[in-house]
N, C-alpha and C positions, 0 to 999 in steps of 0.2 A: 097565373092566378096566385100563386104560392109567395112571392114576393110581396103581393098586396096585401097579404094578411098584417105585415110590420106598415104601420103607419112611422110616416117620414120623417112628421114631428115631434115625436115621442123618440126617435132613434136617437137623436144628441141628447136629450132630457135624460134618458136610462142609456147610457154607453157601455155598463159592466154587461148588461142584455145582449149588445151586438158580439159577445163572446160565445157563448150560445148559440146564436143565429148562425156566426160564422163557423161553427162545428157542422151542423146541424145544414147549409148549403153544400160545405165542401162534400162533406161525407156520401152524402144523396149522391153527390155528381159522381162518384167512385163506382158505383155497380149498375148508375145506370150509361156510362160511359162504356163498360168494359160490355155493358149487355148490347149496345146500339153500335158502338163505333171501336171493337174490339181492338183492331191493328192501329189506330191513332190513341186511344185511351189519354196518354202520358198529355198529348195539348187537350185534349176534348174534354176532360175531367176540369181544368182550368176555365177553357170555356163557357161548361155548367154552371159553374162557380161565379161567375162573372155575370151571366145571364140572370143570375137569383140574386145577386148581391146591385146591381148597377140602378136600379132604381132608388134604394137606400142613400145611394152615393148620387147620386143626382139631387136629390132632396137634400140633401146635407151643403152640397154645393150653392144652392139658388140661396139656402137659408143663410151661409154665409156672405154668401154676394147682396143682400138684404140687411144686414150686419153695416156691410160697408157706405152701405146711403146715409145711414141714419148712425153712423159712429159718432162715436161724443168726445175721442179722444183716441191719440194711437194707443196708449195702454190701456184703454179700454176695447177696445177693437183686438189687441194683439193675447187679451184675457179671454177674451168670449171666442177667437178662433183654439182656442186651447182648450173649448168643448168638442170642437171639431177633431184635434188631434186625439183626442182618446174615445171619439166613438171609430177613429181608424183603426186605433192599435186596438183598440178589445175585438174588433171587428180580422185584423191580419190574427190576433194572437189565438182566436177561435179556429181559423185558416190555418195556419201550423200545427198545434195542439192535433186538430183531427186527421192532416196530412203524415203527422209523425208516429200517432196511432196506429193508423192502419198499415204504413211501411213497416210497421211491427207485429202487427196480428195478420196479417194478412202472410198467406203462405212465401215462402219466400219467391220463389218462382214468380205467381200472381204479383208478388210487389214490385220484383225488377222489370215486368213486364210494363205495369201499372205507373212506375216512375224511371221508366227507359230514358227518355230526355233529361230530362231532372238530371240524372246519373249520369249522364257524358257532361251534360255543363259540370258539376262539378268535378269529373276527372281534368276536363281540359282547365280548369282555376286552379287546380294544385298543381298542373304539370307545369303553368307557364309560374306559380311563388313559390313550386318546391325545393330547388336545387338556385336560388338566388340569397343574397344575403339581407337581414332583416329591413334594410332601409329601402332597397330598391323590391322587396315584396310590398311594403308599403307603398310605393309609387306604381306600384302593378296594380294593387288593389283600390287604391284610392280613382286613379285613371278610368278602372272598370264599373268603378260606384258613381264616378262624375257622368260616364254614358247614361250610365241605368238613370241618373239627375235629369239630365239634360229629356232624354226618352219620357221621365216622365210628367216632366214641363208641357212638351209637345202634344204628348195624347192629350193634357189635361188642354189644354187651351184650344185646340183642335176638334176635338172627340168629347170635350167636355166629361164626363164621368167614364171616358173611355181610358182614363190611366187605374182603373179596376183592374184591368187586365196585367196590368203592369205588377201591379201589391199581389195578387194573387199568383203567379206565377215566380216571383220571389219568395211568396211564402210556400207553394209546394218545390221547391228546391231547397229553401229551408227545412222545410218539414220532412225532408227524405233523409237530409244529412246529418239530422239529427234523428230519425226512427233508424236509421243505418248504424250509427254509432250504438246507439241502444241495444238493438240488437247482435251489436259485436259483442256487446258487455255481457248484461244479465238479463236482455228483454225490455218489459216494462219497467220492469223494478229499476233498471237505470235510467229511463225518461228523464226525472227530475236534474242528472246529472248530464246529459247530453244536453238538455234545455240550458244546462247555465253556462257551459260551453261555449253554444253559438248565439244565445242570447244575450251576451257579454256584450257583445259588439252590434248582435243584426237588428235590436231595438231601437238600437241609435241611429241605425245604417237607414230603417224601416221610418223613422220619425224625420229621419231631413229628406224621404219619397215624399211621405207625407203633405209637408212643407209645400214644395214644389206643385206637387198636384192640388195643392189647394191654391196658392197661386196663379197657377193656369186654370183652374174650371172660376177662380171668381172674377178673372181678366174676360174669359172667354164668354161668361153667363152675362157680364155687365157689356159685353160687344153686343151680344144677343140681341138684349133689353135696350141696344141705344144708352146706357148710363155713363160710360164712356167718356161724352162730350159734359156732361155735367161734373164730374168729382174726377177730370183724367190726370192730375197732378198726383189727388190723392190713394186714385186705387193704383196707381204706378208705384207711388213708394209705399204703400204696403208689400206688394208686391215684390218691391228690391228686399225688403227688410225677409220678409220671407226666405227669401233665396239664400241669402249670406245666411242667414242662421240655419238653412239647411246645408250649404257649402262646410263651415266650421262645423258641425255638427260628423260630416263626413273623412275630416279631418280628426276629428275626437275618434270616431271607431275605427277607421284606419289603423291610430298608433296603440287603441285596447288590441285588436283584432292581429297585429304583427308583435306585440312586445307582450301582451298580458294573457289574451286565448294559450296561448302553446302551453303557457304553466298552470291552468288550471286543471 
């Protein structure tokens, strides 16, 4: 019932909202995870998260794939899905913001327990780019962002708003590795400087997911609908144009994320 309160139409029209919303999901999911499903927490908090957020993302999908019928123009079409991109990111940036919070307020112990997963994926990404030299970290890391691409192509066109799971689970591994770092420093008080950190790159990283998963849910929603055989030229090449500008896009944070993260 709690999902129902955000009408789905209104979610693209106020996008700076779904920042909010997405504090305001994740954080819920944190102690009722730890209360229900103590020994899993670290996926079941993600889960939550996913659960309260996936009808926002479903709406948001159909509304684009609705876009697509009645497009007047690719740059028209490719301006009005750049509503859609920022009711994601205000929506992931709510999802980190709170995940990075509480790995900070939250007892240490409780946190590591809290973001136990989280915390081996990122040890095993610095084990396999730490002791490599800058170009082949980049081909490490670029390789690991094309999976995470490709993954969430697949959910979205399969599972339709099922690449939620996808954004959110990137953002509580984001969100740990930056309340981690915080917490090495001064706590809260360094937040803002751990944020610009991993946010140098993982905004870029987060906007060519993005990309992809809207790609796949308005391939997948216009299968649904049968639209397909009517505009299948044109929702095809929106959909390429999608893709390469999330591929370069994964490219651009790649070379911030190996050459420019380190120095800030």
């Amino acid at each position: 019932m709690f999902e129902m309160l955000i009408k789905r139409g209104k979610a693209e029209k106020n996008p700076f909202e779904m920042f909010f919303i997405g504090f305001v999901y994740s954080s819920l999911a944190i102690p009722v995870g730890l209360y229900i499903f103590y020994s899993q927490a670290s996926l079941v908090i993600v889960f939550l998260t996913v659960l309260a957020s996936i009808h926002l993302m479903h709406g948001v999908m159909s509304l684009e794939e609705k876009k697509e019928r009645f497009s007047k123009s690719e740059m028209w079409i490719l301006r009005e899905h750049g509503k859609a991109f920022l009711f994601f990111l205000f929506l992931f940036l709510g999802f980190v913001f709170s995940f990075s919070f509480w790995s900070v307020v939250l007892p240490l112990e409780v946190s590591e327990h809290v973001f136990s997963v989280q915390k081996a994926v990122i040890f095993e990404i610095t084990s396999i780019t730490g002791n490599a030299s800058a170009f082949m970290d980049f081909q490490a890391i670029f390789r690991n962002n094309l999976k995470v691409l490709v993954l969430s192509f697949l959910f979205s066109l399969v599972y339709g708003a099922g690449v939620t799971f996808i954004l959110a689970w990137n953002s509580s591994v984001i969100g740990f590795a930056i309340g981690n770092l915080a917490r090495s420093e001064l706590g809260l008080a360094s937040l803002p400087f751990a944020f610009s950190k991993y946010l140098a790159h993982g905004l870029i990283e987060v906007l060519a997911f993005f990309g992809v998963a809207l790609a796949g849910g308005i391939l997948s929603i216009a299968i649904v609908k049968r639209d397909i055989k009517k505009k299948f030229r044109k929702i095809l090449l929106d959909v390429f144009v999608l893709m390469m500008i999330s591929i370069i896009m994964l490219v651009i944070a790649g070379l911030i994320e190996v050459y420019i993260t380190p120095w800030i």
